[in-house]
C-alpha positions as CSV (number, residue, x, y, z in Angstrom):
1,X,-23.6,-17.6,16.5
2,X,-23.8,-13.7,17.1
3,X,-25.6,-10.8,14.6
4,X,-24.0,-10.5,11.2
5,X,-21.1,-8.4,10.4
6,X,-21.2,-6.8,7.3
7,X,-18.1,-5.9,5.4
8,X,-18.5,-3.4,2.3
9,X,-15.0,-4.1,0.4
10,X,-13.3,-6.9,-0.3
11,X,-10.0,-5.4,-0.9
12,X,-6.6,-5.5,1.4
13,X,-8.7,-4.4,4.5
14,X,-12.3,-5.7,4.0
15,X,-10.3,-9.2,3.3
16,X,-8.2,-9.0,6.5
17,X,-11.2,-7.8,8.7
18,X,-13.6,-10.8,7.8
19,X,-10.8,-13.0,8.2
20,X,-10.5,-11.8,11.8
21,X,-14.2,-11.3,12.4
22,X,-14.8,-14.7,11.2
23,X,-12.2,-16.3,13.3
24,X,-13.6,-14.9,16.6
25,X,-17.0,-16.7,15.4
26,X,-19.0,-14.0,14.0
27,X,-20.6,-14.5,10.8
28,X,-19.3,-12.1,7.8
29,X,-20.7,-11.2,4.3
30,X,-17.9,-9.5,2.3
31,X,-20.0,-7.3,0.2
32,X,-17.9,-6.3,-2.9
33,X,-19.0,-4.8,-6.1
34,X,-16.8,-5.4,-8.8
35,X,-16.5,-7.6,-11.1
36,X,-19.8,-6.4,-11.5
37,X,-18.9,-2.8,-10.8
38,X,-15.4,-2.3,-12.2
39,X,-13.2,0.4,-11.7
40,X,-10.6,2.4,-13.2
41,X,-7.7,0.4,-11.7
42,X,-8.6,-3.1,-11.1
43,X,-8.6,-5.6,-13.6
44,X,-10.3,-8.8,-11.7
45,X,-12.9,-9.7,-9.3
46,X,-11.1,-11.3,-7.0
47,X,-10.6,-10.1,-3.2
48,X,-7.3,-8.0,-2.3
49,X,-6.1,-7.5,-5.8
50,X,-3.1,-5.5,-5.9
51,X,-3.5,-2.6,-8.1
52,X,-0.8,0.2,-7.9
53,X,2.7,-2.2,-7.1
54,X,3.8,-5.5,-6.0
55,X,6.0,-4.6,-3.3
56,X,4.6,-4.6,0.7
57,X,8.2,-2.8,1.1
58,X,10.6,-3.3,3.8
59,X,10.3,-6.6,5.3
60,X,13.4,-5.6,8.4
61,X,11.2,-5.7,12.0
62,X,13.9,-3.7,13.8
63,X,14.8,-0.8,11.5
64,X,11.7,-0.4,9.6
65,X,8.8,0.7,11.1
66,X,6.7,-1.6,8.0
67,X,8.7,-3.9,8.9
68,X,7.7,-3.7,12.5
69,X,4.2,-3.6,11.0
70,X,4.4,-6.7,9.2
71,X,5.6,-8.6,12.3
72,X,2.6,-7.5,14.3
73,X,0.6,-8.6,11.6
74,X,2.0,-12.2,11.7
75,X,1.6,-12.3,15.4
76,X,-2.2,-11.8,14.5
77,X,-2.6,-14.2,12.3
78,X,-2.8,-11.8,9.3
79,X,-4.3,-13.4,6.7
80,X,-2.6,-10.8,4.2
81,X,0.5,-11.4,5.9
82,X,0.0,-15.4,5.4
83,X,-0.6,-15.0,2.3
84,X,1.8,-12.4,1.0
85,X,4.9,-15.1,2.5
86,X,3.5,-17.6,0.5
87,X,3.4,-16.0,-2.8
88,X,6.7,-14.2,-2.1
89,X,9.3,-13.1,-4.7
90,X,12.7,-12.0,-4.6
91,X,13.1,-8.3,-3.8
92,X,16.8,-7.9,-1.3
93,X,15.0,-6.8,2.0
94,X,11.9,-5.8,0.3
95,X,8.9,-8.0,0.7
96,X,7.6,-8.6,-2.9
97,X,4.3,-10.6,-3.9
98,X,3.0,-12.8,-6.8
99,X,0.0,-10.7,-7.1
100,X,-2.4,-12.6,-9.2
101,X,-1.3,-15.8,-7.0
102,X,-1.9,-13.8,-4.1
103,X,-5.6,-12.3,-4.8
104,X,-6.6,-15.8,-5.7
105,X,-5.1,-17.4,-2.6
106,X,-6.9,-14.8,-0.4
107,X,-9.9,-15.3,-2.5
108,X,-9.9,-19.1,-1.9
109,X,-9.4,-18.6,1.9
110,X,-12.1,-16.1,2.5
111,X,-14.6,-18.0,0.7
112,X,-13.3,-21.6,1.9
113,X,-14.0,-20.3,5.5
114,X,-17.5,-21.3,7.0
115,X,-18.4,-18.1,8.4
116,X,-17.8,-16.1,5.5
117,X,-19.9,-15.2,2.3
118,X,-19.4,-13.1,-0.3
119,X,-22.1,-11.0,-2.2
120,X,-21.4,-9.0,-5.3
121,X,-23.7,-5.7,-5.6
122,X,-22.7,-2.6,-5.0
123,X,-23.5,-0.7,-1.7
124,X,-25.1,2.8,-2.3
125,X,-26.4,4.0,1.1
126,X,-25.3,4.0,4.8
127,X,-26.9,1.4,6.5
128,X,-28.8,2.3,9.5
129,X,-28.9,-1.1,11.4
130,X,-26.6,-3.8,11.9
131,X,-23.0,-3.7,12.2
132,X,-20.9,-2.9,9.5
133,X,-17.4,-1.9,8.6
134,X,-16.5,0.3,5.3
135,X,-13.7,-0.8,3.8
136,X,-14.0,0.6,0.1
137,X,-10.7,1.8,-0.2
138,X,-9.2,4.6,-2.3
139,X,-12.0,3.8,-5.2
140,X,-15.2,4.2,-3.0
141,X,-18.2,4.5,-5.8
142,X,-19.8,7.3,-6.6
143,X,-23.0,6.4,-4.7
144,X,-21.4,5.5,-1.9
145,X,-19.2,8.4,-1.5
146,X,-22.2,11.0,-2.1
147,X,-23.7,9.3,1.3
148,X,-20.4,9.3,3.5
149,X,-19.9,12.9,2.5
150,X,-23.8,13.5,2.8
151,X,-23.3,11.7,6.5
152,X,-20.4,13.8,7.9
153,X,-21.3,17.3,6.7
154,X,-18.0,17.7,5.2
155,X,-16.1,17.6,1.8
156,X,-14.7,14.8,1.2
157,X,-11.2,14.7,1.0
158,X,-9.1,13.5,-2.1
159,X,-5.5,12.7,-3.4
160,X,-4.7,11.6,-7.0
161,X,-2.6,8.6,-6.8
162,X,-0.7,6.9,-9.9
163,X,0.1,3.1,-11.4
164,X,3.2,2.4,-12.6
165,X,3.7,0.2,-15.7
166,X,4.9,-3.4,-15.9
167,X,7.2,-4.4,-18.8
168,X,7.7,-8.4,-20.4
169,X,11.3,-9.1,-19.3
170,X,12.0,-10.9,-22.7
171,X,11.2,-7.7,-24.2
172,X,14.3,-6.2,-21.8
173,X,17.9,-5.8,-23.7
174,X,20.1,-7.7,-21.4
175,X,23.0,-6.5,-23.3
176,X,22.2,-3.2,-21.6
177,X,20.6,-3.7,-18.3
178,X,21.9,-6.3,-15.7
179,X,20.5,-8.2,-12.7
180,X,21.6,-6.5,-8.8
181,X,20.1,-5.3,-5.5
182,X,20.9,-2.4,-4.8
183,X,23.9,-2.5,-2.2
184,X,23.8,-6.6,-3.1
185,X,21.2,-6.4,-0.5
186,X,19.8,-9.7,0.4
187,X,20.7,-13.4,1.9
188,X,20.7,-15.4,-1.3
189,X,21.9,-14.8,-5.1
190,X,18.6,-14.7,-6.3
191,X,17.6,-11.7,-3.5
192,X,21.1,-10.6,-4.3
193,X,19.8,-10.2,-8.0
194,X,16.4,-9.2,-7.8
195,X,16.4,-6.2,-9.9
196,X,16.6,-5.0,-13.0
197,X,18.8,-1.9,-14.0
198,X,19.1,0.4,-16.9
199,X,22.0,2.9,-16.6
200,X,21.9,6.1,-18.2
201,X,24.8,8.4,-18.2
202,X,24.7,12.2,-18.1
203,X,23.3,13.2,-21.8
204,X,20.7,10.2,-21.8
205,X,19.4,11.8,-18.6
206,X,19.1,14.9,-19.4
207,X,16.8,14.2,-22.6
208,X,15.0,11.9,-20.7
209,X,14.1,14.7,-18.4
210,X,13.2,17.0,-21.3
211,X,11.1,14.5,-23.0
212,X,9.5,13.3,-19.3
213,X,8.5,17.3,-19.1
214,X,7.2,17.7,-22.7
215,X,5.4,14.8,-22.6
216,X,1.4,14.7,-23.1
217,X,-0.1,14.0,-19.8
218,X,-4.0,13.5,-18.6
219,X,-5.7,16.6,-17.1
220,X,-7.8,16.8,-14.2
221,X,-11.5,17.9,-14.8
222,X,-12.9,21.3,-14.1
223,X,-13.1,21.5,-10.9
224,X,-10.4,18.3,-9.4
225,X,-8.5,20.2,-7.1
226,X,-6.9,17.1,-5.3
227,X,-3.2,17.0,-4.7
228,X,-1.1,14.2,-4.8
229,X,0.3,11.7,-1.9
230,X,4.2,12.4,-1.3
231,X,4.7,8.7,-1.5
232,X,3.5,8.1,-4.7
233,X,4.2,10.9,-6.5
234,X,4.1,10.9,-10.7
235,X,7.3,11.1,-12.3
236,X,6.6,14.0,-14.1
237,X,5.4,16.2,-10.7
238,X,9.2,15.1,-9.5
239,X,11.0,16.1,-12.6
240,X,9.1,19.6,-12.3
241,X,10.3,19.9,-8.7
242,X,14.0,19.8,-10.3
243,X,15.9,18.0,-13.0
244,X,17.4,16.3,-10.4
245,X,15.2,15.0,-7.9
246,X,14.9,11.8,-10.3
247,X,18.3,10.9,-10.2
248,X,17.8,11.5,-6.2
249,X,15.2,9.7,-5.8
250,X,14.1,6.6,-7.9
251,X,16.6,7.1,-10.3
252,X,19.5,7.2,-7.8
253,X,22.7,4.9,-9.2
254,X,24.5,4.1,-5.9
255,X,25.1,0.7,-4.8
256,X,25.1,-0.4,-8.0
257,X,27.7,-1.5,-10.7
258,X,27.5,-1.6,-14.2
259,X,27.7,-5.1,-15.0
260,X,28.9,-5.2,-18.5
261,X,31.0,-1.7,-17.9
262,X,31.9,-2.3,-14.3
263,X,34.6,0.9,-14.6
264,X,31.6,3.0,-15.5
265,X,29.8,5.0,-12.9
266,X,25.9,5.5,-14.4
267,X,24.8,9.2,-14.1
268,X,21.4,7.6,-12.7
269,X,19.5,4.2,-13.2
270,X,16.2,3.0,-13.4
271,X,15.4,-0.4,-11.6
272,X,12.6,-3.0,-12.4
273,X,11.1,-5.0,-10.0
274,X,9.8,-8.8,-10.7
275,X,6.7,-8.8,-10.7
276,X,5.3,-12.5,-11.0
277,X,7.2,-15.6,-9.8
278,X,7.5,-17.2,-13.5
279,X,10.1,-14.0,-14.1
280,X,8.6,-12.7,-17.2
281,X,6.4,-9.5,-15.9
282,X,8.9,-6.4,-14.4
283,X,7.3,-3.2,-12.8
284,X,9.3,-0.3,-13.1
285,X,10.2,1.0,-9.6
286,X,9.3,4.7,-8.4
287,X,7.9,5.0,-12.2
288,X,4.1,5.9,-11.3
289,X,2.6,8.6,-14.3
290,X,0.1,10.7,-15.5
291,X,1.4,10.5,-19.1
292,X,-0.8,9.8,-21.8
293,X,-0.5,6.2,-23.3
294,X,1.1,6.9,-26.5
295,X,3.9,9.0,-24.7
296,X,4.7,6.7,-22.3
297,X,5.6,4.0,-24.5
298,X,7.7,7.0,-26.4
299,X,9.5,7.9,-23.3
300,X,10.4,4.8,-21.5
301,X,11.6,3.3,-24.8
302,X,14.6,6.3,-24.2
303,X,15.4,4.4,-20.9
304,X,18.5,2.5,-22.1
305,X,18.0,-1.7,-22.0
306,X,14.1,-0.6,-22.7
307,X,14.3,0.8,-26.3
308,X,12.2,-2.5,-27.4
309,X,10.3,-3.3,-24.2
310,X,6.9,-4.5,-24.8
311,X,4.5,-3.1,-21.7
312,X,2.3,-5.4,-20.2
313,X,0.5,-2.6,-18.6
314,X,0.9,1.2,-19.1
315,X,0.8,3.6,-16.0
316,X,-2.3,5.4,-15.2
317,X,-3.6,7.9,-12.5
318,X,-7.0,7.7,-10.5
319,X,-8.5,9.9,-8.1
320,X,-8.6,8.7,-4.5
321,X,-10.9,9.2,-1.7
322,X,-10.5,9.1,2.6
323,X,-12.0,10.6,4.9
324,X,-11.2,13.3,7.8
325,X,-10.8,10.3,10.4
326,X,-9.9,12.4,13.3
327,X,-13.1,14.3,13.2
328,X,-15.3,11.4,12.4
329,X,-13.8,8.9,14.1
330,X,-13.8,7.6,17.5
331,X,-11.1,5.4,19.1
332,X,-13.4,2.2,18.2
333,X,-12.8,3.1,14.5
334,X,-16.6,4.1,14.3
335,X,-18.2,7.1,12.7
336,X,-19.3,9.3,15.8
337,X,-22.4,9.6,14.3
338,X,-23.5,6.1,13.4
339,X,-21.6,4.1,15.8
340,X,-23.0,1.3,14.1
341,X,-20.4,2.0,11.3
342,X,-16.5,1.3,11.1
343,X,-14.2,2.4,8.5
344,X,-10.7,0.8,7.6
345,X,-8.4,0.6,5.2
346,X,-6.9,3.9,2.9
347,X,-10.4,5.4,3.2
348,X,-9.6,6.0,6.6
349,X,-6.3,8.0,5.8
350,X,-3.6,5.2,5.9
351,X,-1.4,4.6,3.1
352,X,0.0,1.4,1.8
353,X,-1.4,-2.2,1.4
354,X,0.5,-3.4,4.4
355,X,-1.2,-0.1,6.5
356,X,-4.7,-1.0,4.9
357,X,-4.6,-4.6,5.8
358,X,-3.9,-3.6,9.0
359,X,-6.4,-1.4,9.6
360,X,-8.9,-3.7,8.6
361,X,-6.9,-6.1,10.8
362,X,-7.9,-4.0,13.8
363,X,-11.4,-2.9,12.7
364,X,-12.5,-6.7,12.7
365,X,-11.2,-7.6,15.8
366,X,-12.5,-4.6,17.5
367,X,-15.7,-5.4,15.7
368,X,-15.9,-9.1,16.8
369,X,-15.5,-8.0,20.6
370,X,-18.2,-6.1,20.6
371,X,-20.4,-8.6,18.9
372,X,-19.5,-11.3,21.1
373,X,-20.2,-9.4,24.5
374,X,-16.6,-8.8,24.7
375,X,-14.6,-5.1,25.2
376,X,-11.3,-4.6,23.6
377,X,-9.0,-1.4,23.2
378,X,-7.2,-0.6,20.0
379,X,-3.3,-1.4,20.7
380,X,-1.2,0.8,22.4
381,X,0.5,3.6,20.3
382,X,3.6,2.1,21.0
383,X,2.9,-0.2,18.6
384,X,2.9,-0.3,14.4
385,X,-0.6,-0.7,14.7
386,X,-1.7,1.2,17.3
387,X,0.4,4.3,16.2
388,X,-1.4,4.1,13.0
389,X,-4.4,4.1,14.9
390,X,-4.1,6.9,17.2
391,X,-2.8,9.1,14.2
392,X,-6.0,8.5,12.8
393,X,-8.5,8.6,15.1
394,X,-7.1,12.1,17.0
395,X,-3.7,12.0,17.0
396,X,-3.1,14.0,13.3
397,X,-4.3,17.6,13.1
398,X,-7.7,17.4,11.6
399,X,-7.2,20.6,9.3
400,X,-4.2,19.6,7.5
401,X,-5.0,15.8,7.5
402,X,-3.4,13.8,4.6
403,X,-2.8,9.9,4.0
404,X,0.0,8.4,6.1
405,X,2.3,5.7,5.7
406,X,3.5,4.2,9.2
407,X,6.4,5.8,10.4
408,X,8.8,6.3,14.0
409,X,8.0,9.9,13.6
410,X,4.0,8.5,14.8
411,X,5.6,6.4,17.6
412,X,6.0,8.0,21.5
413,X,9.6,8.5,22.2
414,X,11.4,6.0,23.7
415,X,12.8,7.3,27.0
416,X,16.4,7.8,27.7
417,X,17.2,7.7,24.1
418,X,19.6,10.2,22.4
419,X,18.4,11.8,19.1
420,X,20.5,12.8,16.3
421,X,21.4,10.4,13.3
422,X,24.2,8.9,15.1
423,X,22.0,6.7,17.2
424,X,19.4,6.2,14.7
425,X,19.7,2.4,14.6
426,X,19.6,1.9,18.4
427,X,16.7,4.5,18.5
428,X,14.8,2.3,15.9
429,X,15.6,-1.0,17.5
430,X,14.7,0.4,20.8
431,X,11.2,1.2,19.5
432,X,10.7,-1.9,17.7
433,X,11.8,-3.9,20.8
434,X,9.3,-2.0,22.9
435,X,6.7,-2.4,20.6
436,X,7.0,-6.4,19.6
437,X,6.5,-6.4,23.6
438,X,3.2,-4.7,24.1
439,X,1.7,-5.6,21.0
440,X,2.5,-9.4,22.4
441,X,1.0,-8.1,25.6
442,X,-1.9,-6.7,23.6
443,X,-2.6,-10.4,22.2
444,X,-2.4,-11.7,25.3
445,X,-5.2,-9.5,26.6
446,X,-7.0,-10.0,24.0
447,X,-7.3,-13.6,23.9
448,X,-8.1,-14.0,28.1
C-alpha cells in the first residue's frame, strides 16, 4: 500500500477524487469539516450534498458539451456519475437527481470502500508534507482560506453565488399551473411532463417585475466587492439589466401550451423542476435570489398557480471563493509552490457540480499515478475534461480569470469545419465525436 492521500472536502470533487484514488490502491482520508463546522448553505453532513439545484443539466453527449462531459465521466467510472443515474428524476433531456438519496448513496460508497476513511475536523493550515488535494469548494473556511491566500501572495478571488427556493407541490394550484417540458422534450410521458408551469400574461408580469425590483434584498458588507457568476445570476440583478431579460431568459413561454387555456399564449412562465423522486418537493428553475425572506415569500406568491405555495426552502445568497488557477497552477493540478498540493473542484475556477466532480475526477487519478510510481498527463484538450483543464491551468487569461462552466468555445477547432449557425450541430457532433475518441484513448493509456 503506497503513502496516504489526503483529501480536504468531501463535497462533489473531494468525493469523486478519493473514489478514484482509492481505486488505483492508494489509501484516502476524506477530511471534511461539517457537520461539525456548518456552513451557510448546507444543511447535512453527508458527502456531495447538493446545495444550490438539483439538475447536473443537459444529459445529450453530442450537442452538449456537459453532456459530452458526463459521458467521459461514465467512461471513468465516475462515482458521481454512478450515482447521479441511480437517483435520477424526470427532467426532458436534463439530467435531474434525488439529492438527499444521492448524498447518502455517495456517502455509503465512500465509506463502504476499504481504502477510504473519513475524518471530521476542520483543516486550517497548508500542510507541508504528504500528499494532499484541496477540494473545499466554493465555501472554503475562513482559516483555510487566510492560508491559501497567505500561500500564493495574492487576493483571493470571489463571486457571490445564489440558492433558489424549493416549493411543496401540494401547496401548487393545479387549477393554474400544468405539467410539460418545454418543447415536449423527452422519451417518455413522465420526461414529457417533468415540469411545472405557471403562466403569467402581460399585466401579471409587469407587477411581478416591479415588486421583484422593490423588493428588500440582503447587502453585502463593507468592503464585499465580489461580482456575481453569469450562470447563476439573482433574479433581481436580471430584472435590473431590463424588464425583459426575465421573460428572455428563465421566464421565456415558448414551447409551451397552456394546458387549461390551450388558445392562450402566456406573456412569460415560470417552470418548477421536481426535486425529490416521491414528487412532493419543486425547485423553481432560473429563480436563484438575494431577496430577503419575508419578501420572497411576498413575491413568488404573485407568480400565478403559487399564490398558496408553502416553501420548503427559501433562496439565499453566499459568497464564494477560487483561486487564480492559471497563475498557481501547474498542468498536474498542483500549486507551483507546494507541489505537494492539488486543488480541484469550484475552488479551482470550474463551475457546476458536473465540472467539480470532474475535476476532482482528474486530480485523483493524476494523484494516484504519482503515488504509485506511475506518470500520467491530464487528457487532451480535445476533450470535456481536458478542456476544462487546460482553461484552468494556463489556457484562461490570468487577469480577467472568472469561474467557467464547460463549453465548445474551450475546445480546439475541429479542422475542416464550417462556422456559422448553420452547421452548428455538425460542428458540435464533430467535436464530441473527436473527443469520446481520445478521451477512450486517454483510458486506454492510462490503464497500460
Amino acid at each position: 500500500m503506497s503513502e496516504t492521500l489526503h483529501i480536504v472536502g468531501g463535497g462533489m470533487a473531494g468525493s469523486e477524487a478519493a473514489w478514484q484514488a482509492a481505486n488505483a490502491g492508494v489509501r484516502v482520508v476524506i477530511h471534511e469539516m461539517r457537520p461539525k463546522v456548518e456552513t451557510f448553505a448546507h444543511r447535512t453532513g453527508n458527502l456531495a450534498e447538493m446545495v444550490c439545484s438539483n439538475s447536473f443539466r443537459s444529459d445529450d453527449s453530442e450537442q452538449n458539451a456537459v453532456g459530452l462531459l458526463h459521458w467521459e465521466m461514465r467512461a471513468a467510472d465516475g462515482l458521481i456519475m454512478a450515482t447521479a443515474d441511480a437517483h435520477r428524476l424526470p427532467a426532458g433531456g436534463a439530467l435531474a437527481v434525488d439529492r438527499d438519496p444521492f448524498s447518502e448513496t455517495v456517502t455509503a460508497r465512500l465509506m463502504d470502500h476499504p481504502n477510504i476513511s473519513v475524518s471530521y475536523e476542520e483543516v486550517t493550515e497548508l500542510p507541508d508534507q504528504g500528499q494532499w488535494i484541496i477540494a473545499t469548494g466554493p465555501l472554503t473556511s475562513s482559516a483555510l482560506g487566510q492560508a491559501i491566500q497567505a500561500e500564493t501572495g495574492a487576493d483571493a478571488l470571489a463571486f457571490f453565488d445564489a440558492i433558489a427556493p424549493i416549493v411543496y407541490a401540494e401547496s401548487v394550484n393545479m387549477d393554474v399551473a400544468w405539467m410539460q417540458s418545454r418543447y415536449d422534450k423527452g422519451e417518455t410521458e413522465e420526461e414529457r411532463t417533468a415540469y411545472l408551469n405557471c403562466p403569467m400574461d402581460k399585466d401579471q408580469y409587469e407587477a411581478f417585475i416591479d415588486a421583484l425590483l422593490a423588493a428588500d434584498k440582503t447587502e453585502f458588507h463593507e468592503g464585499e466587492t465580489a461580482g456575481y457568476f453569469d450562470g447563476c445570476l439573482p433574479i433581481e440583478v436580471m430584472a435590473e439589466r431590463g424588464r425583459e431579460t426575465l421573460r428572455h431568459g428563465p421566464m421565456k413561454p415558448v414551447g409551451l401550451t397552456n394546458a387549461h387555456k390551450p388558445e392562450e399564449k402566456a406573456w412569460a412562465v415560470v417552470q418548477l423542476r421536481r426535486d425529490n423522486a416521491l414528487g412532493t418537493l419543486f425547485n423553481i428553475v432560473g429563480f436563484q435570489t438575494k431577496m430577503k425572506y419575508g419578501a420572497q415569500t411576498e413575491v413568488f406568491r404573485m407568480i400565478p398557480g403559487l399564490e398558496n405555495a408553502s416553501f420548503a426552502r427559501l433562496g439565499g445568497i453566499h459568497r464564494n471563493t477560487f483561486i487564480n488557477s492559471p497563475t498557481l497552477l501547474d498542468a498536474q493540478m498542483r500549486l507551483k509552490s507546494r507541489p505537494n498540493i492539488r486543488f480541484a473542484g469550484q475552488i479551482t475556477g470550474v463551475e457546476g457540480y458536473v465540472e467539480s466532480a470532474a475535476m476532482g475526477l482528474l486530480a485523483g487519478r493524476l494523484a494516484a499515478a504519482e503515488m504509485t510510481g506511475g506518470t500520467l498527463s491530464a487528457p487532451p484538450g480535445t476533450t470535456a475534461m481536458g478542456a476544462l483543464t487546460t482553461h484552468i491551468t494556463g489556457g484562461a487569461e490570468a487577469k480577467s480569470f472568472q469561474p467557467m462552466n464547460v463549453n465548445f468555445g474551450l475546445f480546439p477547432p475541429v479542422e475542416g469545419l464550417r462556422g456559422g449557425r448553420r452547421g452548428r450541430k455538425d460542428r458540435y457532433k464533430a467535436y464530441t465525436d473527436r473527443a469520446k475518441a481520445d478521451f477512450q484513448s486517454w483510458l486506454a493509456g492510462a490503464a497500460g
